[in-house]
C-alpha positions, 0 to 999 in steps of 0.5 A: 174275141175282138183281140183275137180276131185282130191278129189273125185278120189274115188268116183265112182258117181263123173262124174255126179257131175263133168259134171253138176258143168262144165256146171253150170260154178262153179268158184271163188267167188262163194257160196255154202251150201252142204246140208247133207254134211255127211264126207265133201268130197264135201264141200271140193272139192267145196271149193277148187274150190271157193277158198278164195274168195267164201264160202262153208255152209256144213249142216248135221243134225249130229254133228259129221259129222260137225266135220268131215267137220270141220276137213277136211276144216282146212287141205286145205288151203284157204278153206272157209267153214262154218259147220252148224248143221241143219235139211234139213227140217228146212234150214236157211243160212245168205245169199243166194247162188250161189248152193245149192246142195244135195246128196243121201239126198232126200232119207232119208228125210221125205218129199223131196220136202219141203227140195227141196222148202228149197233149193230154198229159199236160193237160189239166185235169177237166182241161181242153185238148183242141186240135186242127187238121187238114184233109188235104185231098178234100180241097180243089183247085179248078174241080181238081182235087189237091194233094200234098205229098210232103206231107207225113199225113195229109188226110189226118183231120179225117181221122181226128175224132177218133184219134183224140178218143183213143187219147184218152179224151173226151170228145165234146164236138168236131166239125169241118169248115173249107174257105172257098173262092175264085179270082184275087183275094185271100184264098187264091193269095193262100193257096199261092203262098204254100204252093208257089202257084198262082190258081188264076181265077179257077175256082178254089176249095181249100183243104177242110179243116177238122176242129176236135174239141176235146176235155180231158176227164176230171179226176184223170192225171 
């Protein structure tokens, strides 16, 4: 996971993603849809992974950041991604996958768990579903807890295990890992970034994040 662990050096959540992509096995040949891919970060360093061989589907219901992906694809070589503009809710590929994967999507979304059930479906048969979410009033900044009202669902990663049973998953493990800091560095620069404030030197715990590892059954279509 060398390559992987490149391109998302700056990516303060990229452990979960990187330990739960170890223990998937994910390799050449493999195909993939990012969905809510945003800026591309992770459809490209899934794509450098799966290499010429796989593919990468990056959906994002924003057309701009179809582009960005587009963009970031055509600057790695052998890249094989496909940008798609569609709404979670409404998930439709040529084929199905070996991953289907999200991000702070579920969050945002109006109803998680019928994008969960999307996932699934173009998703292989003995394929994996791998979530990622937040529990926003987990996180603290100076012992505070934070909130995030913009947010459709700001504590869903509290109910991600259940949500991708009720899926028609599989659920194989779920755990949750929070970056922690105080003073300058690259928390107190992610928290800055999606809050446009500055935590100081308070200390800081970010939002965990919920990783559900999930397979869908063999024999199921």
């Amino acid at each position: 996971m060398a390559e992987l662990a490149l391109v998302l050096r700056n990516d303060v959540y990229r452990r979960p993603l990187e330990t739960a992509l170890v223990r998937l096995g994910l390799g050449a040949g493999w195909r993939c849809v990012d969905v809510g891919a945003g800026g591309g970060d992770v459809t490209v360093a899934l794509a450098r992974v799966v290499g010429p061989g796989g593919r990468v589907y990056a959906v994002d219901i924003d057309p701009a950041s179809r582009d960005e992906v587009a963009e970031a694809a055509a600057s790695e070589a052998g890249a094989q991604v496909v940008a798609i503009t569609q709404a979670a809710e409404e998930l439709l590929l040529p084929e199905q996958v070996d991953l289907a994967y999200c991000r702070f999507l579920l969050m945002h979304v109006i109803d998680p768990g019928a994008v969960l059930a999307r996932m699934a479906s173009v998703t292989r048969p003995g394929g994996w579903v791998l979530a990622q979410e937040p529990v926003t009033s987990a996180g603290r900044v100076g012992g505070t807890a934070m909130s995030m009202p913009s947010a459709r669902h700001p504590d869903v990663g509290a109910l991600l295990p259940r949500l991708v049973i009720d899926a028609g998953l599989e659920l194989v493990d779920a755990w949750a890992e929070a970056p922690a800091g105080a003073g300058p560095g690259p928390v107190a620069s992610y928290l800055e970034d999606l809050t446009g404030v500055s935590p100081g030197d308070d200390p800081v715990v970010l939002p965990p994040l919920v990783t559900a590892i999930a397979r869908k059954q063999p024999g199921v279509s």
